[in-house]
N, C-alpha and C positions, 0 to 999 in steps of 0.2 A: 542462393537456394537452400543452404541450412537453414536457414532463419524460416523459410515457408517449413520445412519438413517437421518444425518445431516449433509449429502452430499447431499442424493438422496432429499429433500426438497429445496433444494437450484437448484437442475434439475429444478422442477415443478414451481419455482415461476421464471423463466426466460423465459420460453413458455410453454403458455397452449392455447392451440390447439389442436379440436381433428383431427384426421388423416392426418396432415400435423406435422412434423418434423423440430423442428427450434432450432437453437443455444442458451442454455442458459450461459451465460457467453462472449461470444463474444469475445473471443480471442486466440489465438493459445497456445497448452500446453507447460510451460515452461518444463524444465529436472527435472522429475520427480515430475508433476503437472498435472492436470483434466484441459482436453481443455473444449470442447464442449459438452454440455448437454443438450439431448431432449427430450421431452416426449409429446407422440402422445396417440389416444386412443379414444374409446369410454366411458370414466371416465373423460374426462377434460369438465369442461362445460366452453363453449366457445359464443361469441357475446357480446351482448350489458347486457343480464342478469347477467354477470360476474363483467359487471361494470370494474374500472380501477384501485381499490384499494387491490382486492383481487383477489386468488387464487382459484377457487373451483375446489373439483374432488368428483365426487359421490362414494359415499361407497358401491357400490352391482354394479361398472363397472370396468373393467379392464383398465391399463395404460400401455402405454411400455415406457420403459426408452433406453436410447443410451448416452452413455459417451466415450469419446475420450479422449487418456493420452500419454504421451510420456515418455520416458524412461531414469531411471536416470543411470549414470555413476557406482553407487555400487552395480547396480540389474541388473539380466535379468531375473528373474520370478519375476510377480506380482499377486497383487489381490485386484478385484474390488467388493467391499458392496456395498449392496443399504439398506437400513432401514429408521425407522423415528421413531422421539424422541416428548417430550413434554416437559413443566416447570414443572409438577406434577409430573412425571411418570419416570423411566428410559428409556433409548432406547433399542428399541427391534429390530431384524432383519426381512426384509420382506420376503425375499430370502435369496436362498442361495447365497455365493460371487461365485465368476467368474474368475478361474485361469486363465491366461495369460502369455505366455512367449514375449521376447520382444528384438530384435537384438537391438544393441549398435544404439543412432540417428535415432531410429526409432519411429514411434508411434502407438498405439493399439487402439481398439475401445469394447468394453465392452458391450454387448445388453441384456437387460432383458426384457420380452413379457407376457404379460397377469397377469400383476402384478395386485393383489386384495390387499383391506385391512380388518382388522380383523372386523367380525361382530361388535364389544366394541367399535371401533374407532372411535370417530365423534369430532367435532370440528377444533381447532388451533393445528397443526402439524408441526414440522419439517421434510421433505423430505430431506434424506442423502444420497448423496454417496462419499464414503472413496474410498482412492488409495492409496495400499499397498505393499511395497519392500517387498518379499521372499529372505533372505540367506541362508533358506534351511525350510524342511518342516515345524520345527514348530517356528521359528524367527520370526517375523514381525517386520517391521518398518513402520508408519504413515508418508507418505510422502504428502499426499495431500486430503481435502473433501472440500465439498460444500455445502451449507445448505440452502434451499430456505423455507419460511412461508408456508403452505397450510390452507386451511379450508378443513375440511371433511363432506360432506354434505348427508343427506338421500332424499328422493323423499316425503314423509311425513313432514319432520320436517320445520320449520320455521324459518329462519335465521335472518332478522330482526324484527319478532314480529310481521309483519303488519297485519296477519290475514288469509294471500294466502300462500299455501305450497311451499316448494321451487319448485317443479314439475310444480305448476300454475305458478309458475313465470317466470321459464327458457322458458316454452310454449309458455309464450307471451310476452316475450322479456322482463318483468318487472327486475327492478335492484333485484337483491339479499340482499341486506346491505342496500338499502335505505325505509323505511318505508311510507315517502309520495315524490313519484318523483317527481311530480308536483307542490307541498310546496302550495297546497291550503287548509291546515290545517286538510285534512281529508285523516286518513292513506288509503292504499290502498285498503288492504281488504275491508272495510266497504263498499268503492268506488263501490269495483265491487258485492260484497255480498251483499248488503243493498240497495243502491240507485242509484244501475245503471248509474253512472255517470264515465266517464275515467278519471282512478291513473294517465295517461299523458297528462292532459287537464286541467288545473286549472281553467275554466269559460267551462264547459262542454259543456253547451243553449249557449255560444254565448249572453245571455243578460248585458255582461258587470259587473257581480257579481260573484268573488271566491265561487266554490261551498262549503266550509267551512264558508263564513259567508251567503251566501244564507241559512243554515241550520239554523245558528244564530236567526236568523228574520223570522224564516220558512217562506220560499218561497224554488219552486221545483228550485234545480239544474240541473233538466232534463227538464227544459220547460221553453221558455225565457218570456210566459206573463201567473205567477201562477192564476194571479183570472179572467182572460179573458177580461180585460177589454178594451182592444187593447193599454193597454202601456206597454211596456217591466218594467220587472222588476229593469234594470238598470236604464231606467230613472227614474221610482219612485222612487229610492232608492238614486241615485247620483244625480237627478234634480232636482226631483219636493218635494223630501221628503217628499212622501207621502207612504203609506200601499201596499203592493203591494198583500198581500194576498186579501185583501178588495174591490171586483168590486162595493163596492158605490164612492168612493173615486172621478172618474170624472165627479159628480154630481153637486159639487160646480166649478170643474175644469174649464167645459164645460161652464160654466154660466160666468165665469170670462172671458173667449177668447170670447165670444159672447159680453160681454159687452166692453170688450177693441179692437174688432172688429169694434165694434159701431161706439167706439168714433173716431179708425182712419177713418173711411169712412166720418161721418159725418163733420169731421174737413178739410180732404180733400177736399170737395166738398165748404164747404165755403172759404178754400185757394183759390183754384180755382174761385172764383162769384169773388172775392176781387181783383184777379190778372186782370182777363177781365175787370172791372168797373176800375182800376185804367190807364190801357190801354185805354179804351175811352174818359177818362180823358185828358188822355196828348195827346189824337189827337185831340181834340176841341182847349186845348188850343195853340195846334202847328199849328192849322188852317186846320186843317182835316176836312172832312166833317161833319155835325150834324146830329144829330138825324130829318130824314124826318116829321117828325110832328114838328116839331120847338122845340122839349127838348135841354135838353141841352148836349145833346153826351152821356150822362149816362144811359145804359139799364136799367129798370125797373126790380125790385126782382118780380119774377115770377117761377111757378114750370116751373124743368129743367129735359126732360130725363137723364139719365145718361150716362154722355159724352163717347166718343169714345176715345180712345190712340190715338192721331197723330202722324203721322212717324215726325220721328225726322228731323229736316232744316240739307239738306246737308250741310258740313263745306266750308265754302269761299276757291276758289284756289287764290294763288298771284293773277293772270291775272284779278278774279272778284276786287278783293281789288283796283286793280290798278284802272279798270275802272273805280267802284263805287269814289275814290277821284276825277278822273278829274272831273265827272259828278257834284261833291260837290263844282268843283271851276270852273263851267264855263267850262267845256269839254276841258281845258289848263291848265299845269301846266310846271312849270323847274323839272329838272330830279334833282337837286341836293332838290328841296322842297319834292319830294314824298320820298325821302331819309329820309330825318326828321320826314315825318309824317306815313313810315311804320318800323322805326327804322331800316329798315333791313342794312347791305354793301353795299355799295355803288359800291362792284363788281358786288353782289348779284341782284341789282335793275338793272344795267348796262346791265347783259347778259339777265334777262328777259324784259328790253324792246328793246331790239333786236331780241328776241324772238317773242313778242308782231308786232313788227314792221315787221318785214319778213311775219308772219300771218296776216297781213291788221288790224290788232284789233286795233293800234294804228297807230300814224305817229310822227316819231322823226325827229326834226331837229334842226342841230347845227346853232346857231347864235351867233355869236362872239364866246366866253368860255363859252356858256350855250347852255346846250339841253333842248328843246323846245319838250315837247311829250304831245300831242291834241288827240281825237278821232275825228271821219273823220268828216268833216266839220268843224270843229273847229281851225284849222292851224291859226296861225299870217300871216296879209298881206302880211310879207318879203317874205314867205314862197310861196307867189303865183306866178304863171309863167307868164310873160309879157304880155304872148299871151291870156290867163284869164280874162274874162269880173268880175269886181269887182260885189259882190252881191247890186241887186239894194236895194237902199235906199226907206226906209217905206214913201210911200204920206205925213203921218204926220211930218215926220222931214224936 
């Protein structure tokens, strides 16, 4: 009967699922072998609490098992065990077995329903089921079993130690086997027993600190600023390396951003005197106007409101660039010198003063193998029509 007990485990660890039926084994029964085996029920704990490494089925719900077998060439009555075994223990049977007869090339299907296990039972279990050749009532020949792991679990007991019964656990979706899900060094139980903080949240507040070493340094895991200081407990702790239990702490903080406030306003404000004074500078000495009382172009240090942000100077388009050079050489230039002096191609300069030139902003004209591009008035003589009175000449020339 070990040998059946250690079929029916072998069902249990291929699907568990309650009240849906799924193939454990996945393949069709060879001649005289266990196909398919499933076990349904309100005894499988199923979801995410089950986790993906183990098997569980509660001990005080019932399972139902379904096995499929086909038939060997030496038999046509069988019999199918279910039982389950341990490494301690011998195997024992859970049920009784399951006569079967079985036409030649045919296959059987084997149902047991409302399967319980013994009050004693709890833990690592093998679930068996055996497939058995009859040559006559009392012969048997083992022609095939399966054996899947179980865990056998109570509603009370505690599977991996964390402090939450398996019942709290399965309720709230928590793993079975795993003690901190989270890995923020504080097991579950405590989490939810103690300090109110979620076994699936390892920085619970959101203030940037494992609620395991928020504990460490006592500060709350359930509150992201412990001493109310209005800094989160993470930036104390990852920034500023300061106390986060402790609301003196921004006393010297506050005095420090005040005084390095200071100095950037203060240092601003003389960047700025130095930059305007060094500008009036270099317009006296470019011939810029002076200073109306006869100084010397240099404003006087004098208290200053506190400037306003100026909107920033639109950026230059080509068309201003271009103008601004003729204007720097006499309102005339060759098209191949503004090439040199805005580095651009010389496709590039080409199709915008064609551009230029269609929009009246400029005037291009070719003379010999140069183009001649002027703002208006400023054209070379060639460039004037015969019928064009020449500009008169200044009295003093």
């Amino acid at each position: 009967m070990s040998d059946r007990a250690r079929v029916m485990v072998g069902v249990l660890c291929l699907v568990v699922l309650v009240g849906t039926g799924l193939p454990v084994g996945g393949q069709s029964a060879s001649a005289g072998g266990i196909g398919d085996v499933s076990v349904t029920g309100s005894g499988v704990v199923t979801g995410s609490a089950a986790g993906n490494d183990s098997n569980y089925v509660w001990q005080d719900d019932p399972i139902d098992v379904s096995a499929t077998f086909q038939d060997s060439p030496e038999f046509t009555n069988y019999r199918v065990c279910l039982g389950y075994e341990r490494a301690d223990a011998p195997p024992q049977e859970l049920v009784d077995c399951d006569r079967k007869p079985l036409s030649p090339e045919t296959n059987g299907t084997s149902e047991f329903t409302n399967v319980t296990w013994p009050s004693n039972v709890t833990g690592e279990q093998g679930l068996v089921v055996e497939l058995q050749g009859l040559s006559n009532q009392y012969n048997t020949t083992l022609l095939d079993r399966k054996t899947v792991p179980v865990t056998v679990i109570t509603r009370t007991g505690d599977v991996d130690a964390d402090g939450l019964s398996n019942q709290q656990e399965v309720e709230q979706g928590y793993n079975l086997s795993n003690p901190d899900m989270d890995s923020d060094g504080l097991n579950d139980g405590p989490e939810v027993n103690r300090y109110g903080t979620n076994p699936q949240n390892p920085d619970t507040d959101g203030d940037g600190v494992r609620d395991g070493e928020e504990l460490e340094v006592g500060s709350d895991p359930s509150a992201t600023d412990t001493d109310g200081d209005w800094l989160s407990d993470g930036t104390e702790l990852n920034l500023l390396r300061t106390n986060p239990t402790s609301g003196l702490t921004p006393i010297w903080l506050v005095g420090l951003v005040v005084l390095v406030g200071g100095l950037i306003v203060v240092g601003g404000t003389r960047f700025r005197r130095w930059w305007r004074d060094r500008d009036g500078r270099a317009a006296v000495e470019n011939g810029g106007p002076s200073d109306p009382d006869g100084g010397d172009g240099v404003a006087p240090d004098e208290p200053e409101p506190e400037p306003t942000p100026e909107p920033a100077p639109e950026p230059l388009t080509d068309e201003d660039r271009v103008q601004g050079l003729l204007r720097e050489h006499g309102g005339r230039m060759k098209q191949t010198r503004i090439v040199e002096e805005t580095d651009w191609s010389k496709a590039k300069v080409s199709r915008l003063l064609s551009s230029m030139n269609d929009e009246g902003t400029v005037e291009k004209l070719s003379i010999g193998r140069e183009n001649i591009v002027s703002l208006d008035g400023h054209g070379p003589e060639a460039a004037r029509s015969p019928h064009e009175e020449p500009p008169e000449e200044n009295a003093s020339d």
